[in-house]
C-alpha positions in Angstrom: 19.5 3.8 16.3 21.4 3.2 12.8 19.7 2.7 9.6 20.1 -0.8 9.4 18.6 -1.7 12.8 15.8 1.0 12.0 15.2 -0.8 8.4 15.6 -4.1 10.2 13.1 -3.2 12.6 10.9 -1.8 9.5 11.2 -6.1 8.0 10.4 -7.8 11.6 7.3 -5.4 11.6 6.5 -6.2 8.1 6.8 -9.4 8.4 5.0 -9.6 11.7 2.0 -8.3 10.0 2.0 -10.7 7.0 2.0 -13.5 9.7 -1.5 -12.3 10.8 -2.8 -12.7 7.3 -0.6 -16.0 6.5 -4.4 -17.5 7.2 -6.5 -15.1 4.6 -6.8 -15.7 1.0 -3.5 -14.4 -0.6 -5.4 -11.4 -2.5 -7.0 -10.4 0.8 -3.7 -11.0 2.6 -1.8 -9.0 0.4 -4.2 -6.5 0.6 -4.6 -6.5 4.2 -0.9 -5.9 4.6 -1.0 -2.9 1.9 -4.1 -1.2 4.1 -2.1 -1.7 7.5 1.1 -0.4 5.8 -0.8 2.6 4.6 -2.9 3.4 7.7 0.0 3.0 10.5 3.3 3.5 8.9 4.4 6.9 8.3 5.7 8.2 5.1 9.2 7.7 6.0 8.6 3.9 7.3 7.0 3.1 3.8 9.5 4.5 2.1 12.5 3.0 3.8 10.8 -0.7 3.7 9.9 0.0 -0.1 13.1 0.7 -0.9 15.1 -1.6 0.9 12.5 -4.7 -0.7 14.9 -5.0 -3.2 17.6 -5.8 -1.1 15.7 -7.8 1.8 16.2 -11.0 -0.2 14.8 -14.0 1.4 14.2 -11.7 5.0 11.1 -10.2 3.8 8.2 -12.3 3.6 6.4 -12.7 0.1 3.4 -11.4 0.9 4.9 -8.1 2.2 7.0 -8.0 -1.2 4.1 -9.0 -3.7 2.0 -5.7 -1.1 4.8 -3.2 -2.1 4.4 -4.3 -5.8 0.8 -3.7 -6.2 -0.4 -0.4 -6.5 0.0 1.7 -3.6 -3.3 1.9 -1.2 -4.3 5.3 -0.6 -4.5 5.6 3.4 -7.9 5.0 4.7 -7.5 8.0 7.7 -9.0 10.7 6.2 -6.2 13.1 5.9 -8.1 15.4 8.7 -7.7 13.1 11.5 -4.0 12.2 10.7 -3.0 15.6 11.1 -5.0 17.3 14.0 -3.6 20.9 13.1 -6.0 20.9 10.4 -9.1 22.0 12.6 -12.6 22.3 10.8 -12.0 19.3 8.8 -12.9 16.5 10.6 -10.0 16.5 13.2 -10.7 16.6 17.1 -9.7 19.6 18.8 -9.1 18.1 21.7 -5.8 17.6 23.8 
């Protein structure tokens, strides 16, 4: 897959998820995006939407832009059960 699908992908997604929120209050929208951003997207998915919001123009939906330029939200999976190598702090051993 290039980059520009991949990124493109990254904006339908993005956009997808402000369209669930379209309904809330914008400060809880925009906030609801930044939390589901944070908790499912990996690093790398942040990063490439973040940087390509510049460039999305009109593609990327307000509310996903106005989520990217608030302060970042701190993922709310503890760091433990994102990364189940790191045994005896809170991550499942099992698998």
């Amino acid at each position: 897959m290039s980059a520009t699908s991949s990124t493109d992908k990254l904006v339908r997604m993005a956009n997808q998820i402000a369209t669930f929120f379209r309904s809330y209050p914008e400060e809880e929208a925009v906030a609801g995006i930044r939390k589901h951003i944070a908790a499912y997207w990996t690093p790398t998915m942040r990063a490439r939407l973040e940087a390509h919001a510049a460039q999305a123009g009109g593609r990327l939906d307000p509310l996903v832009v106005a989520a990217f330029e608030r302060a970042a939200a701190p993922s709310p999976v503890r760091p433990a059960t994102s990364d189940p190598h790191r045994l005896g702090e809170g991550a499942s051993d099992a698998g």
